[in-house]
N, C-alpha and C positions, 0 to 999 in steps of 0.2 A: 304653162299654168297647170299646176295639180288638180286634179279634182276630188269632190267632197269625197270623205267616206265616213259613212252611215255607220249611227249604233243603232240597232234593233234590239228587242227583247221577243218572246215566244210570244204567240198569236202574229199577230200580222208581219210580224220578222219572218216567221216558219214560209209563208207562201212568198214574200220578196224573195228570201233566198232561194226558191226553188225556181220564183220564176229567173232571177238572174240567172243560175243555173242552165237551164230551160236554152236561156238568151245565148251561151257561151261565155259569160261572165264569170266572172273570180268572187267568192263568199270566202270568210275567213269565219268558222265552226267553232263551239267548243267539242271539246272530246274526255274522253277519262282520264288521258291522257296527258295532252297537250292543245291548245288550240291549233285548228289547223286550217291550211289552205288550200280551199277546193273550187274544182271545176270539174265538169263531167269529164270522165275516164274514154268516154269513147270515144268522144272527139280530139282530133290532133291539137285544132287549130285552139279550143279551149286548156288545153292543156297546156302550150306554147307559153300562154300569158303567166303561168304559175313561174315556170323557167324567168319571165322576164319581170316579176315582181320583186323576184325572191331574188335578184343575177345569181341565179339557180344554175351549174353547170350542166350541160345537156347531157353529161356522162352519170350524173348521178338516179337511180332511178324513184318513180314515185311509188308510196303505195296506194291500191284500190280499195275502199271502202265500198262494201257491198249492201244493199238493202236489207237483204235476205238472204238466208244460208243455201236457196236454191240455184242462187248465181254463181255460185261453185264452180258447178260442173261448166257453165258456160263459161269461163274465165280461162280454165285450167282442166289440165288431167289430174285428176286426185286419187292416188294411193289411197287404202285401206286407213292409213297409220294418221297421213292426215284429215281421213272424215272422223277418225274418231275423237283429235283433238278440237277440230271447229265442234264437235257437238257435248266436248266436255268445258271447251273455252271460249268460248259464243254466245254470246254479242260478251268482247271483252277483251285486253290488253293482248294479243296475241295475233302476230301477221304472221302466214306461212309462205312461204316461195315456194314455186310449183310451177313444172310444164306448162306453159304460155298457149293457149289459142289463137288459131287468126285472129278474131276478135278485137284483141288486144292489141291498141296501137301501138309500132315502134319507139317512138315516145316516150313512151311511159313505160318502156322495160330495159330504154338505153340500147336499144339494139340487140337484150339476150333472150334469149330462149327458153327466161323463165319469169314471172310474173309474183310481186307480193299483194296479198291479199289478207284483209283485216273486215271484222265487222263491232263496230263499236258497241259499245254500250250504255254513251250517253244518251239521255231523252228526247233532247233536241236534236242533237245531230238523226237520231234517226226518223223523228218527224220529218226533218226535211227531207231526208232520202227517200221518203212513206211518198211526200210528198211531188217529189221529182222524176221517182221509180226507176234511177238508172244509177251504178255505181258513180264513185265519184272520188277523184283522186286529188288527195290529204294531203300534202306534206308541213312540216309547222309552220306556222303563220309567221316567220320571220325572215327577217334575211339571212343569206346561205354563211353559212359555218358560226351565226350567232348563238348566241342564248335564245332557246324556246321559250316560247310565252305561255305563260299558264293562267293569264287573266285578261280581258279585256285593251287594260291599260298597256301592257305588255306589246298587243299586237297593236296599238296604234301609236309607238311610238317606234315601232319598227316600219312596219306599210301603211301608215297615213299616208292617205292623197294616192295611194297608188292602186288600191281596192277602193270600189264602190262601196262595199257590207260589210260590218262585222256582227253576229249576232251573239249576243252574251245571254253564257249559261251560269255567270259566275267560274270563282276559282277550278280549277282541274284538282281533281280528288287525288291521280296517281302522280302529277306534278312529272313523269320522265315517259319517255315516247315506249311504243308499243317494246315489247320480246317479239326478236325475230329469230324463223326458226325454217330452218332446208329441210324437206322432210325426205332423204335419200334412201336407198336401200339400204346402208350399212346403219343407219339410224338419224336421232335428230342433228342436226349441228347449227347451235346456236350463232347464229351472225351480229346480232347485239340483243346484249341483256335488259331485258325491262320487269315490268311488275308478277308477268308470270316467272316463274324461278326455273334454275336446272333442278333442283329436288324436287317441283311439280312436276316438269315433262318428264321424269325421269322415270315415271310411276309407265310412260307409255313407250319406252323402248332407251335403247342406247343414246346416250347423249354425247355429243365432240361438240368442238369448236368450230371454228369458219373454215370453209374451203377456199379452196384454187381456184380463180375463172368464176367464179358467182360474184358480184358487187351488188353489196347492201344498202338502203336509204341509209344514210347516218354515216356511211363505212369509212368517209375519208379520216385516218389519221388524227388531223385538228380539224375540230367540229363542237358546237356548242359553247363558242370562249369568249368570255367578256373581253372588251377592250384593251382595259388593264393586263398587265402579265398574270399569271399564274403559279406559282410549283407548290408541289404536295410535301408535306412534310409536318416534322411534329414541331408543335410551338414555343421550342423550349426556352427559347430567348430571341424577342421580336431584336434586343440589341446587335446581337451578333447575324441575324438577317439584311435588318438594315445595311452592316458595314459590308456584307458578301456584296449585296447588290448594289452599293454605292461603287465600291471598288470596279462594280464592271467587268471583274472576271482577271483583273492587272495585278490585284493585291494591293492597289493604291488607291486609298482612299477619297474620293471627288469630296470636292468641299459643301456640296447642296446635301442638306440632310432627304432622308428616305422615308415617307409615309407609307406603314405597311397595315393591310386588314387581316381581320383571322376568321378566315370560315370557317368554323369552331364543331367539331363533335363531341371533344369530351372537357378541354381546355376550358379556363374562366376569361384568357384571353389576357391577362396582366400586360402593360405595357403597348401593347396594340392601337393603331389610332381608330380605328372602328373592327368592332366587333358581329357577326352576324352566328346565332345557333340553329345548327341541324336540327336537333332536337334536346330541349333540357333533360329528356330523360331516356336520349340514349333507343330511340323507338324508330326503327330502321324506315321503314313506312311513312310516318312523320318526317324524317330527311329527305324524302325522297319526293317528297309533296313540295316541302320547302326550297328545295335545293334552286330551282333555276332563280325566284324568287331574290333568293340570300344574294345569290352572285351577280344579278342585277343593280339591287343595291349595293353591293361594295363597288362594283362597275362606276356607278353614278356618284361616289364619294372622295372623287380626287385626289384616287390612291399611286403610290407610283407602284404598290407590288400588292397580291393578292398572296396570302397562304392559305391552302387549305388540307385541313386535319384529314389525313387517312380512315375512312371508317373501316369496319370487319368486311371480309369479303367473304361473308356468306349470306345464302340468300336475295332480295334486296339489295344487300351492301357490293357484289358485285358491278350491279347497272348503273350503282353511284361513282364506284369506283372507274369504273368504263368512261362515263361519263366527265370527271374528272381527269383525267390521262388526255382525254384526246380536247381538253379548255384548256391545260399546259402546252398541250403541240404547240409548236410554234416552227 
């Protein structure tokens, strides 16, 4: 038999959550982000349960969510390059990977050597850190390689019955999970793109891409994918989509017709059996609030194929982009 799980709102939400917390129990947070699901970072055995809400793989690791920016230095050894980004990007969309302390249990860094670390900037979520005083490790309140939840309803239709708590802060303002970033000697290297950009870090040293031997929250491949299939492409004729994907890949056409959706950036969507927009006017920010949202509900509209419109890959439109690619993996 499942058990309840609780909605709260702030006040008396803020100290249940900290006391589960407290307990070794699992709370499910809002964030700026994304909602997420936490249990204290220091302990192994609370942190297990996250692995076992989410069929979370043990190989994948979490991030820490820290109170205060003086938990730092106990976490991690910090370079120069990264105190000066937690005090330019702090409390805010931005996890750094960094030399691992004892401290930090196995657990939760998958067995490497180095640790990710974020401090929010939602209200709540940091009442209740205020309130608990121990980091606490995030990862999104869903199940593993779903769509992230960015509302309430979101995560309880993912881990209902499987968490005790969910405390709502309302909608997620950045709608896509933190920028993660290595801060090495040769410079930053983005491991996934989120709300802070490479034209922001890039003001604080060299920017690359992901490395060898480092595995990032997020990193597998297919992550984030509705049920539904997925591929990116322009929407030029929902017609001749249909007949690709009824054929099967054969060139021969099955006789069951093909309901396709348009997760729409710039299209009106003509011919489509449901439509969902990024944004009407084209406002990168705005897609990226929406985004998990959109592909939720085409998820839940008894599509057999999902399209979804390319957006620009600058900026923003990167981590949409990113994000996109790996709900096609398959």
């Amino acid at each position: 038999m499942k058990a309840e799980t609780r909605v709260a709102t702030a006040g008396e939400g803020i100290s249940a959550a900290a006391s589960l917390l407290a307990g070794g129990d699992l709370v499910a947070l809002p964030t700026e982000t994304v909602y997420g699901l936490g249990a204290d970072a220091l302990d192994p055995a609370a942190c297990a349960k996250i692995f076992e809400a989410k069929d979370r793989p043990l190989s994948d690791p979490l991030i820490v969510h820290v109170p205060s920016i003086d938990w730092l230095d106990r976490l991690a050894v910090v370079p120069e390059a990264a105190r000066r980004l937690a005090e330019n990007f702090w409390p805010g969309p931005l996890t750094l990977v960094l030399p691992r302390r004892e401290t930090v249990p196995d657990l939760v860094t998958a067995g490497q050597e180095t640790v990710a670390i974020r401090m929010s900037s939602h209200p709540l979520f940091r009442e209740v850190l205020k309130a608990f005083g121990r980091p606490v490790a995030a990862p999104s309140a869903n199940r593993f390689g779903r769509i992230s939840p960015t509302c309430v309803e979101h995560v309880l239709a993912e881990l209902e019955g499987r968490i005790p708590l969910v405390l709502d802060g309302g909608p997620c303002a950045h709608g896509i999970e933190s920028t993660i970033v290595l801060v090495a000697a040769d410079g930053l290297h983005i491991l996934r793109n989120g709300p802070v950009t490479a034209e922001e870090l890039a003001a604080f040293g060299p920017v690359h891409g992901s490395v060898a031997g480092i595995s990032a929250p997020g990193g597998l491949a297919s992550h984030y994918a509705p049920r539904t299939p997925l591929v990116i492409g322009e929407p030029a004729s929902a017609t001749d989509l249909r007949k690709s994907h009824a054929a099967g890949g054969t060139g021969v056409l099955k006789p069951c017709p093909v309901t396709v959706g348009l997760l729409s950036w710039r299209s009106a969507g003509e011919g489509f059996a449901r439509v969902e927009p990024l944004s009407k006017t084209q406002d990168l920010r705005e897609a990226a609030a929406n985004l998990y949202g959109a592909m939720r509900r085409l998820d839940a509209a008894g599509l057999a194929l999902i399209l979804a419109e390319p957006v620009p890959e600058t900026g923003l439109g990167a981590a949409i982009m990113e994000r996109l690619r790996k709900a096609s993996a398959r």
